[in-house]
N, C-alpha and C positions, 0 to 999 in steps of 0.2 A: 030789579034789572041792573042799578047801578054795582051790584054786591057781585053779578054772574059777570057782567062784563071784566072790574076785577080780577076776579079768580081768572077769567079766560088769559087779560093782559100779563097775568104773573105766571101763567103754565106757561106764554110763546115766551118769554122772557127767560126763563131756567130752560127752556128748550135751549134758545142762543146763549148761554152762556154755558152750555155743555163742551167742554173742550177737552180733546185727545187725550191720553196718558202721557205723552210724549212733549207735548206744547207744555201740561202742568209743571210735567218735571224741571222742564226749562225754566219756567217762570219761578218756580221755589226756588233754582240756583241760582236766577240772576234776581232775585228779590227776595232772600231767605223773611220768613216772619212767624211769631211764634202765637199770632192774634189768631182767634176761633174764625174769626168771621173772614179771615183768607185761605182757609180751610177746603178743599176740594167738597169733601166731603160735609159740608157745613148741614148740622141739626138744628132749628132752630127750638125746639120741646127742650133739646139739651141743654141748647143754651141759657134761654129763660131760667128751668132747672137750676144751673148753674150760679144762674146771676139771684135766683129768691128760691134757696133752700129750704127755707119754713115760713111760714106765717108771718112770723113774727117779721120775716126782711119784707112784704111787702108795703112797710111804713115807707120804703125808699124808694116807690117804685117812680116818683117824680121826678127825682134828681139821676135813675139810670136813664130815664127817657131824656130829660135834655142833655146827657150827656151824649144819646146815640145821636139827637137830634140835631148836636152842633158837629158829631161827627160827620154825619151826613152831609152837610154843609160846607167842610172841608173838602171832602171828595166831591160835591159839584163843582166847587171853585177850580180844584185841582184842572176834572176834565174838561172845565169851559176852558181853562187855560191851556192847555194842551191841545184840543180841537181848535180852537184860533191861533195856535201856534202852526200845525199843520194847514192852516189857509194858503198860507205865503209860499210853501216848498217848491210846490210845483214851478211857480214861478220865478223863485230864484235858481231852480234848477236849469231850466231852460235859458235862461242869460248866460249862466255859467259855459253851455254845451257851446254856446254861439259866441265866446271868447275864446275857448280853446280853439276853434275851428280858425279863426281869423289868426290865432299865435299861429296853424298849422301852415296855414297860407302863406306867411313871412318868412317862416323856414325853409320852404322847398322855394320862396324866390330866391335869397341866398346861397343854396345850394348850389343853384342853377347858375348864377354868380360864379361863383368858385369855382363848377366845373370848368366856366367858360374859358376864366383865366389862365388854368391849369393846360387845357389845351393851346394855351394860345403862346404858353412860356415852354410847354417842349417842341414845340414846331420851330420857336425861336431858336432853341437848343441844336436843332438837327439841322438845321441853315448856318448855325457856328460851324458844331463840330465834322461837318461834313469835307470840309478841306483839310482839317488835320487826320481822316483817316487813310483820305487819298496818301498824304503824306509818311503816315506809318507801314502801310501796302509799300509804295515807292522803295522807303527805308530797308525792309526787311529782303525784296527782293534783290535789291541791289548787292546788300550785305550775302547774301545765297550765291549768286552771280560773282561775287569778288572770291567767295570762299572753295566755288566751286572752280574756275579759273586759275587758281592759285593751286590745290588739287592735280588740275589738270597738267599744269606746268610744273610741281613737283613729282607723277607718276610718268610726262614724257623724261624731264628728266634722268627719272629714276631707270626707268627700263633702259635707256639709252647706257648710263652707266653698268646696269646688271650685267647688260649682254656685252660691254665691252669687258669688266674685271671678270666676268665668267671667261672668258676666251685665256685670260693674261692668270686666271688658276687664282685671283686674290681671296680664297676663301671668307679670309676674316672680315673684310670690310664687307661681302655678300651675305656674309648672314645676318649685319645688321640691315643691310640694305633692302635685301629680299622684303624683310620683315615687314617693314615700312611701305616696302612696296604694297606689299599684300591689303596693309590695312588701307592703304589711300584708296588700292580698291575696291574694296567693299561702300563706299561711297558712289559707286559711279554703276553699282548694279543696276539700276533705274535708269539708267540712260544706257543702257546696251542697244538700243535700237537705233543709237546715233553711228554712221560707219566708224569713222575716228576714234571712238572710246570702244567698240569692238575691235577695231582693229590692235588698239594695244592692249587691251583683255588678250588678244592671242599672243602676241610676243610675249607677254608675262608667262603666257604655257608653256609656250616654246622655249622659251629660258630655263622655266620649273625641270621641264623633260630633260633639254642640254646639262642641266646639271647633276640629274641624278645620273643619267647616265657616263659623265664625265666622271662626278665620285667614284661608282660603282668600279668606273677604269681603273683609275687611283688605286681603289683597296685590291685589285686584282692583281695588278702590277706591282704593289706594298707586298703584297701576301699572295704569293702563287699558286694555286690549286695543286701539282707536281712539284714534287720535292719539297722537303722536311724542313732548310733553311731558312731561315727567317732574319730582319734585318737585325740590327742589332739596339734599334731604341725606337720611339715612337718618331711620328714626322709634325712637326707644326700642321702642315699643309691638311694633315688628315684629321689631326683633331678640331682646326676649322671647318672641315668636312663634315664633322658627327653631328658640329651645330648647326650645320645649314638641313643637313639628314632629319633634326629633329623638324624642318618647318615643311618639308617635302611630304611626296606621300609615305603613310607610314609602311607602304612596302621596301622602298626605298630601308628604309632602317633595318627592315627584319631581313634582309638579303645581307644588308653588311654584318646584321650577327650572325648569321647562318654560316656566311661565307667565313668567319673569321674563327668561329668555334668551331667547324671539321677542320680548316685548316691548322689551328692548332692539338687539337686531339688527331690529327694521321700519324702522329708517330703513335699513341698508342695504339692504334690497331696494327701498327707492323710487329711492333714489340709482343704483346700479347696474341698474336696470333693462334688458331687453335694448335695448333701443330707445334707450339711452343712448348716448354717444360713451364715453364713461370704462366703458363693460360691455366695450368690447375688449380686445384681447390686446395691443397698445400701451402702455394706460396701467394695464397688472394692481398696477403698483407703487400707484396709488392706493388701489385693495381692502385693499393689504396695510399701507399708510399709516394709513387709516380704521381698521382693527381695533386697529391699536395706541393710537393715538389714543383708541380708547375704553376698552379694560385700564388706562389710565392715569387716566381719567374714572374708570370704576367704583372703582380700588381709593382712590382721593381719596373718594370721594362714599359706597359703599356697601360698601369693602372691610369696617369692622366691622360691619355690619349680620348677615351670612350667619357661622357657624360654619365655624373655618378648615377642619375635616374634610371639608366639604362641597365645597373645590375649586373654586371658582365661576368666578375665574379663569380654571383649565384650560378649566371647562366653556365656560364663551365663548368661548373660542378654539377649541374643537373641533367646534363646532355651526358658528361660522362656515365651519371650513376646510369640512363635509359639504354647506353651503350653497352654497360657492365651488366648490364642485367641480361640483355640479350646476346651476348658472348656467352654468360654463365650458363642463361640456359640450355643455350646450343651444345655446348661443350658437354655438360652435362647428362642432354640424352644421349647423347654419341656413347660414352662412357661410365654409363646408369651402372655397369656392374663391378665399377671400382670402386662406387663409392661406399663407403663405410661409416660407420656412427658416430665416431670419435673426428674422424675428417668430415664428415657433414655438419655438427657441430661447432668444429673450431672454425669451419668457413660463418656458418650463421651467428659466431660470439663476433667474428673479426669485421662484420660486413654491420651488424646493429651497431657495434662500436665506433664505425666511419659514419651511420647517417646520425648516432646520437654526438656526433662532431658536427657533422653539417648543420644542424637542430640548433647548437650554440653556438655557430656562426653566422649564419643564415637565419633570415626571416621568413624566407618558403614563400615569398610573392609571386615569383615568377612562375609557380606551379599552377597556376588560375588561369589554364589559354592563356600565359603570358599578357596577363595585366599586369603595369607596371603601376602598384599602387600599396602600399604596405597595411599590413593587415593593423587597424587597429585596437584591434584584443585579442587576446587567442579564442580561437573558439573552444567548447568542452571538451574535455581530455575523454578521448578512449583507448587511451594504450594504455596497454595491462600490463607492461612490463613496469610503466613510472608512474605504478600505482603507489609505493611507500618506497621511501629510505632507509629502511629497517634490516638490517645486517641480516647473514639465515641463521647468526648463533639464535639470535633474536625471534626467528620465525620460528625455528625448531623448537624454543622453548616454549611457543605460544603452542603447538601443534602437540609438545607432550600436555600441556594443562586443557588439551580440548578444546584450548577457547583461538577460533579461527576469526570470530567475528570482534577481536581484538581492535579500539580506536586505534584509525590508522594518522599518519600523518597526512596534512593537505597534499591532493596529487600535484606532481608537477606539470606545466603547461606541455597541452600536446605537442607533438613531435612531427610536424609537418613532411618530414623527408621518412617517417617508418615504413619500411615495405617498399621503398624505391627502390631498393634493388633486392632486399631480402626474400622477395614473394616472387623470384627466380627460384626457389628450396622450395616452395611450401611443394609440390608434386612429387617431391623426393623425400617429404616427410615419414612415408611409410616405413622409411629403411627404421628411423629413430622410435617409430611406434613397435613398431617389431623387436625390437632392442626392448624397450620398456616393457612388453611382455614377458620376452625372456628372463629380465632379469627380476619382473616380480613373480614368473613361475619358480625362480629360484631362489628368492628371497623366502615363500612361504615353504620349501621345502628342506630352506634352514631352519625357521621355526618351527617347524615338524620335526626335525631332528636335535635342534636343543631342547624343546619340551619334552623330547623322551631320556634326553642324555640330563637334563637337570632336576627332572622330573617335578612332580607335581609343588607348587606355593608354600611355605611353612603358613603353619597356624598364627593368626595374626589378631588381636585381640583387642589394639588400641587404639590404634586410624583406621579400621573397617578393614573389607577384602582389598586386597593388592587388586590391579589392574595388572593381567597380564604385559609385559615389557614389548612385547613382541608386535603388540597394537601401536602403541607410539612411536615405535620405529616403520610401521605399516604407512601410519597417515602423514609422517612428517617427509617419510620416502614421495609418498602423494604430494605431497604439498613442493617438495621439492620440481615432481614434475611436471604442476602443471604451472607455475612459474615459469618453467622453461619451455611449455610447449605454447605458453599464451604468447610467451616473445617471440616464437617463433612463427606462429599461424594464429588465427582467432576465427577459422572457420574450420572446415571438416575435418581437420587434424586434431581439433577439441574435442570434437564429438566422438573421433573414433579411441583418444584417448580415453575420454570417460567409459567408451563399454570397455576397455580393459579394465579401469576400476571397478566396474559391476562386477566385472568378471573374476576377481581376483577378491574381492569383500564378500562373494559368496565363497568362493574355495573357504579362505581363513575363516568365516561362520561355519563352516563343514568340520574341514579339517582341524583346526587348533579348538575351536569350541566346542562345538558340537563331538567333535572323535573323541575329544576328549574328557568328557562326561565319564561318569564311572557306570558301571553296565549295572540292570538288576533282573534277578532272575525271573519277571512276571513286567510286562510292559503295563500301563496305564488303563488300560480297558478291557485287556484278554487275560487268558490261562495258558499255563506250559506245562507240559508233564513236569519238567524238572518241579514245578511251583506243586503240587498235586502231589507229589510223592513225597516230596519233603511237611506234607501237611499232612498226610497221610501218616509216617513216623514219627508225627509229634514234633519236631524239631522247630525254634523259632524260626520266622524270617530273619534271612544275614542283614546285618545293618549297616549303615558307612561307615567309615572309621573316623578317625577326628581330621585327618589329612584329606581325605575323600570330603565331608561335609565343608572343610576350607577349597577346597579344590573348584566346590559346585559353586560355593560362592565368591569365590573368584571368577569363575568364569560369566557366571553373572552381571558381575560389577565390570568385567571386559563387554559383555555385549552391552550394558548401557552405555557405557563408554565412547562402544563403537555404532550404537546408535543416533547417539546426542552428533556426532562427530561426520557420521555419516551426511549429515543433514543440515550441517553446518557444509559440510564440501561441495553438498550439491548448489546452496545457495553462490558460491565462491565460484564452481565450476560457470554458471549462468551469470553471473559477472565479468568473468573473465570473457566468452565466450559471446560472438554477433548475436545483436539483440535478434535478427530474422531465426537462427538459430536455437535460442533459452527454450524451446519447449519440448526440443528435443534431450532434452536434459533430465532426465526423470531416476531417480534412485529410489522409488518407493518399494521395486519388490529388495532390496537388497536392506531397506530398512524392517520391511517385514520380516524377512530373513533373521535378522538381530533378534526382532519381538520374539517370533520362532522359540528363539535360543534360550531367551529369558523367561518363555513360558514352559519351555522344558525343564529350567534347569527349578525354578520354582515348584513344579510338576515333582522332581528327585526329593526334594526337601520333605513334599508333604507325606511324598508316600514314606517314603523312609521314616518317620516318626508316627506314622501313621499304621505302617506292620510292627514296629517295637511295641505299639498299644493293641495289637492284636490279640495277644495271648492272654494282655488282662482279661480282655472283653469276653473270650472265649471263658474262662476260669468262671468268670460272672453267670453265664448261662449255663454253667455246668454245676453250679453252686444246688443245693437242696436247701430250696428257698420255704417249704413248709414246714421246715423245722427247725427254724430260727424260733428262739425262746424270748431273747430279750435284743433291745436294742442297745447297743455298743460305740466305739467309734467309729470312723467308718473303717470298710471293709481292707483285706489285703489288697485287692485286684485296684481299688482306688488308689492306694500306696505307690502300687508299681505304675500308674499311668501316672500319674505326679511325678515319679522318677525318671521317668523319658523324657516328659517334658523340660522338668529342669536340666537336664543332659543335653539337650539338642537344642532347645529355643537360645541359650544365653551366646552359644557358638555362633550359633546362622544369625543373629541380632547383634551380635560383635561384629562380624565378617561383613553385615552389610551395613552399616550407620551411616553409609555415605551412599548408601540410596535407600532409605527408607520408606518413600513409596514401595518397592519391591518385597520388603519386609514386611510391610502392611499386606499386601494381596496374600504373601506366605500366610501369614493368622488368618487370612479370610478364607484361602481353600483349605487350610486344614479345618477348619472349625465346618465349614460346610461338607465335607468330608469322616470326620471322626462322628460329630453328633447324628447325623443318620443312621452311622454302623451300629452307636449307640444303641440308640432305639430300637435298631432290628433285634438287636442280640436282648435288648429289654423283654423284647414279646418270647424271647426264648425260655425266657425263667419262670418255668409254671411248671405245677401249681404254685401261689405264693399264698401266704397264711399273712394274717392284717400284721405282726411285727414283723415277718420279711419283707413286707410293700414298705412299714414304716423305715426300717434299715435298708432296704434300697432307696425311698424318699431320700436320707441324710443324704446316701452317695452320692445321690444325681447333685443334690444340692452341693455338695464339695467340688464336686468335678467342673457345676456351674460356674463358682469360684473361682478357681483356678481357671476356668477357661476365660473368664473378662478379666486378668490377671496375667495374661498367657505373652500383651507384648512385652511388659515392664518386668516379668519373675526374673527373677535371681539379679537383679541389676538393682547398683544402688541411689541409682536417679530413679524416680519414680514419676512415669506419664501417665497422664489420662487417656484411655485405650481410643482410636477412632471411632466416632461414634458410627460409621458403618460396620464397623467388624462386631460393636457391643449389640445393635441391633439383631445380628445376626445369631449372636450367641444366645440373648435371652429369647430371644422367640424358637429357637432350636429346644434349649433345655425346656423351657417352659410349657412345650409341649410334651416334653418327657415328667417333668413333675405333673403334670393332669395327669398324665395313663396312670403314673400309681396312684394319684387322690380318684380316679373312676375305679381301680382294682380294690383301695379299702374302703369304698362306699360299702353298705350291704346293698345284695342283689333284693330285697323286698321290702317293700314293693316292687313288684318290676318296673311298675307306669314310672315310678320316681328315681326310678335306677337308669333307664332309657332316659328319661329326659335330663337325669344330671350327667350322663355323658354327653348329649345332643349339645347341653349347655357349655359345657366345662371342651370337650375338642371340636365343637362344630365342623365334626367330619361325618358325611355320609358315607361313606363307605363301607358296607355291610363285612367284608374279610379285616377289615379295622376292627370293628365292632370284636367278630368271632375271635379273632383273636385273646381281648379284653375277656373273652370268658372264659376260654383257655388259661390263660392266668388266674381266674377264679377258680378254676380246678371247678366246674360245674359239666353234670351230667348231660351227655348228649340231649337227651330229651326235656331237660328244663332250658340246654340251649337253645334248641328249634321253637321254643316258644316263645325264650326270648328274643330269636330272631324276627319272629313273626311278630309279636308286639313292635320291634324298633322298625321294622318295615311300614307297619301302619304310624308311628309314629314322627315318622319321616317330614318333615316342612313340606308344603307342595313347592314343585320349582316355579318362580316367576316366569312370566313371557317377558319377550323382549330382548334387551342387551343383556340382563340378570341372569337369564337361563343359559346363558355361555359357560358364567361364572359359576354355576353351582353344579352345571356337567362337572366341571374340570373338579370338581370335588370327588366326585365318582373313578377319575382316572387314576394309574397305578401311584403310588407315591413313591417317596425313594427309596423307600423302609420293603416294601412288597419287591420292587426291582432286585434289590439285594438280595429279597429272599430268592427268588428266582434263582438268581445266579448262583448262589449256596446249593438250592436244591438239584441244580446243574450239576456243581461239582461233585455232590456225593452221588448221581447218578454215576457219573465219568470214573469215580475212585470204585464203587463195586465194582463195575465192569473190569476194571484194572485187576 
């Protein structure tokens, strides 16, 4: 019983001592130990194990036992010590709580202390300072009261005096007085509702009123509206006037300038009246003469009369030029039919020359609804006339070298007075548009007449093609006029300028470039009997001459010229020109125009070396190609296209080196051009026996040669060809060396004869094919079979995007087109 009790006591025991994973953890960290028996997981079989390994250890098992035995003994003493230590906490905890409580209590009585003091010394405070603020209220008002009083008795004062020196005319001392007056009153706004200080708020108006209108008397009686006479110097009187003017109202001011600038401009309206000889546009320089003439008068005579703020100066000269402008134009429609180009002109050089005077005298303030306030920076310059300082030796030379878009110099600051009077003309501008027509209808129909009388460019071999002369004096004429038409207008007179330029850049593209092309008997695309009958008699095509080949590429290097140029003008034109304006600015068909020219005349070049290798070509297909024995060099007919080319390419490659793009597309349509005609005239030569395919092989391969060869021959710089033009050359030839490696395959097998062509031109084209067997010189009847084999042997076509691509295999090629048109002509030649 006593042995189950045990057991029972030592399971509820390892029950209670079952502690969390979390409580353990705690306790290892705050009590690390590396003893078994503080081991969570404590074995005691292990342990034992541990402590008597063999037999032989348990001779010790007496001295582990009192070893555990006095431990144990330790650890009761420990917890007795510790549980009688926690006896007393409680208790001294609660003393503890009942000490703080009683400190808490001492503190909030002192508190209450201190508040109490605290109110009891600012209530003392406001029982002090209560009679010293009565005292600063007191102080401040009185101090109000004295200042206002004081005020009072310097604004009675003051009015008293105004209204008596205003009667007695004392200007000078009024205007300081006024002043003073003024400001005392603005003190006393607040109290308007006292009678008294209204009442002399009105005398002070009353005064204001009495004295402008006494000024105004003054300058009337100074300066009489009737008759021309004027005093002979300023008056004191009045120019103490201008300063009391400036404190009045500001209409007050602007009557006595009004009144004083017509009365001094009436004599120029009697003088220039229209019905004058000197009101014309001949003698404008006198208008501009007189005004100055008097700026020099006034500032002698009345310069210090007038307040320099007031501008008086400017304002004369600005009232005149609004006057000068509307005489001008009055005068002008009256007599719209006298006027002329050279007199409408020298009025618009004489009149920009008087405001670009004004511009360096004047600051142009008074132009702003007459604010008197000086501009303090210019704003951005738009006048096109004071665009650069650049002489026209200087523009002209820029305009012969092309380059328009030449660094200019910084513009100078805008011109506040441009078109003050000048934009009287611009309505009469048409006269000078019309003028500039004429003279550019007669301009190109000198150059029409010296390019026949000097006739065509010498052959020129070392700086490229000449640039027609006739162009640089076209665009520097241009440049000259729109220089002068931007001075004169920078709106609709621009625009209608530039369609005369349109208009006169296509003529010269017509007429000087284009007429002058050298003529060929068969155009670019069609037939002529002439062309047909001379082919019919065997005779070559004519070729150009060495003067004719300079001539095309000269004109050439003019219309790049006057393309580049072109285009540059138009940017210039839209500069010059109101920005609302620039979109009406468009030269693009006139630069197509050029393109035009330059694809024609490139167009001359190819075919012209293009029929000199006609006769080989033809020689080639007329060759008896089965009975060629042995392979040799290559052939004559190769010879002689070698010899055209070196004849013609070194010329047209000379004449153009100063536009080499252009010379580039020349090799590129000739090459795209000759190697088709090639090929057609290839399929011509049949029967061919395996040494003619091989001897036609070499050929093609020479001419291959020679053709990625063809920009750099005969020159002794040597370039690397473009590599678009070499592309175009090996993939040309390259398809002509296959046609003879399919012609010297053997036709048998057939399977393997069809598929090494399938392989070798991946062309379906069934008339391709028949061809190739034509050239085999093979019997109808083994051809239809081999048709019919390369029919089945056909790729199927792809669906999809793919099946576009291998139609377009099926369609004519350039080779089959050609023939066509061959088979045209010898229709048209029997008939004939």
């Amino acid at each position: 019983m006593m042995e189950e009790e045990d057991l029972e006591f030592v399971e509820e025991l390892e029950a209670v001592l079952q502690l969390t994973p979390d409580v353990q953890l705690a306790i290892e960290q705050v009590f690390p130990s590396q003893d078994p028996l503080d081991r969570a997981d404590f074995n005691a079989v292990e342990y034992i194990n541990t402590l008597f390994p063999t037999e032989q250890s348990l001779a010790n098992i007496d001295e582990v036992v009192n070893k555990i035995r006095l431990k144990i003994r330790r650890l009761d003493d420990n917890i007795r010590t510790v549980v009688r230590g926690q006896t007393n906490v409680g208790q001294d905890g609660r003393q503890a709580l009942e000490e703080a409580q009683k400190a808490i209590q001492q503190l909030f009585g002192k508190i209450k202390d201190i508040k109490d003091k605290a109110e009891k010394s600012e209530q003392m405070v406001k029982e002090i300072t209560r009679d010293i603020k009565q005292l600063d209220h007191a102080k401040r008002h009185l101090t109000t009261s004295i200042t206002t009083l004081n005020h009072l008795h310097m604004l009675a004062g003051g009015v008293d005096s105004l209204e008596a020196m205003t009667r007695r005319r004392q200007y000078g001392e009024v205007a300081n007085l006024l002043q003073g007056v003024m400001n005392v009153l603005e003190h006393f706004h607040k109290y308007m509702g006292i009678p008294q200080i209204r009442q002399l708020s009105e005398r002070v108006k009353a005064a204001q009123t009495e004295l402008g209108q006494q000024i105004l008397a003054d300058f009337e009686e100074a300066f009489p509206s009737q008759g021309t006479k004027r005093p002979g110097g300023p008056s004191n009187v009045l120019r103490d006037a201008c300063l009391i003017a400036n404190i009045l109202d500001p209409r007050i001011k602007q009557e006595i300038i009004k009144k004083f600038i017509k009365q001094h401009l009436s004599e120029y309206l009697v003088l220039f009246q229209e019905n004058q000889d000197v009101a014309w546009l001949d003698k404008i320089d006198r208008r501009y003469a007189w005004i100055k003439r008097q700026l020099v008068d006034y500032e002698e005579k009345f310069g210090r009369m007038f307040p320099r703020e007031w501008y008086m100066t400017e304002r004369i000269a600005v009232e005149f030029c609004h006057v000068t402008r509307t005489e001008l134009a009055k005068i002008m429609r009256t007599r719209a039919k006298e006027i002329e180009v050279k007199l409408l002109l020298f009025a618009i050089q004489r009149t920009t020359n008087f405001e670009g005077f004004l511009a360096k005298r004047f600051s142009g303030c008074t132009l702003t609804d007459g604010a008197l306030k000086k501009l303090e920076s210019p704003p951005p310059s738009t006048n096109p006339f004071l665009e650069d300082e650049s002489t026209p030796e200087m523009e002209e030379l820029a305009m012969e070298k092309g380059d328009l878009d030449q660094p200019k110099k910084p513009k100078a600051p805008d011109n506040p007075f441009h078109g003050i009077v000048s934009k009287c003309f611009e309505p009469h501008l048409y006269v000078y548009i019309e003028s500039q027509d004429k003279n550019l209808g007669e301009l190109i129909d000198r150059f029409v007449a010296d390019f026949k009388a000097q006739g065509p460019p010498k052959p020129n071999t070392d700086e490229g093609g000449a640039v027609l002369p006739s162009c640089a004096d076209l665009f520097v004429y241009y440049k000259k006029c729109m220089v002068q038409c931007s001075q004169l207008s920078t709106g609709e007179p621009m625009i209608a300028l530039s369609t005369i330029f349109q208009k006169y850049l296509r003529e010269y593209a017509w007429k000087i470039l284009s007429g002058n092309l050298p003529k060929t008997t068969s155009s670019s695309g069609g037939l002529t009997i002439s062309s047909l009958l001379k082919e019919k008699e065997g005779s070559e095509a004519a070729k150009f001459t060495l003067e004719e080949l300079c001539l095309i590429c000269s004109i050439l290097s003019t219309a790049e010229y006057c393309l580049a140029t072109t285009q540059q003008l138009e940017e210039k034109l839209k500069e010059k020109v109101d920005v609302s304006l620039t979109e009406r600015i468009n030269l693009t068909g006139e630069m197509d125009t050029f393109s035009t020219v330059i694809s024609n005349s490139i167009q001359l070049l190819v075919q012209d070396l293009d029929a000199a290798c006609d006769p080989a070509l033809t020689a080639m297909s007329k060759m008896q190609w089965q009975n060629v024995e042995h392979v040799g060099d290559q052939s004559p007919y190769v010879t002689s296209v070698i010899l055209h080319i070196k004849q013609n390419v070194p010329i047209i490659r000379d004449n153009l080196a100063s536009t080499r793009k252009y010379f580039t597309q020349f090799c590129i349509k000739f090459a795209n051009s000759f190697i088709p005609k090639f090929i057609t005239h290839l399929f011509k030569c049949k029967p061919i026996s395996m040494v003619g395919a091989e001897q036609l092989l070499l050929d093609t391969h020479s001419l291959k040669m020679v053709l990625l060869d063809l920009p750099s021959i005969g020159s002794q710089v040597v370039r690397k060809a473009p590599a678009s033009y070499t592309k175009i050359v090996v993939k040309g030839m390259t398809r002509a060396e296959m046609i003879l490696k399919v012609v010297m395959a053997p036709h048998e097998p057939s399977v393997v004869f069809v598929d090494n062509y399938i392989k070798l031109l991946t062309d379906c084209n069934t008339e391709t094919f028949q061809k190739i067997l034509d050239m085999k010189g093979l019997k109808r009847s083994e051809q239809s079979s081999m048709l019919e084999l390369f029919r089945q042997r056909l790729p199927t076509p792809p669906a999809g995007p793919e099946a576009s691509s291998s139609l377009s295999l099926l369609a004519p090629t350039p080779e089959q087109e050609s023939s066509r048109i061959r088979k045209l002509e010898k229709l048209i030649k029997k008939r004939l």
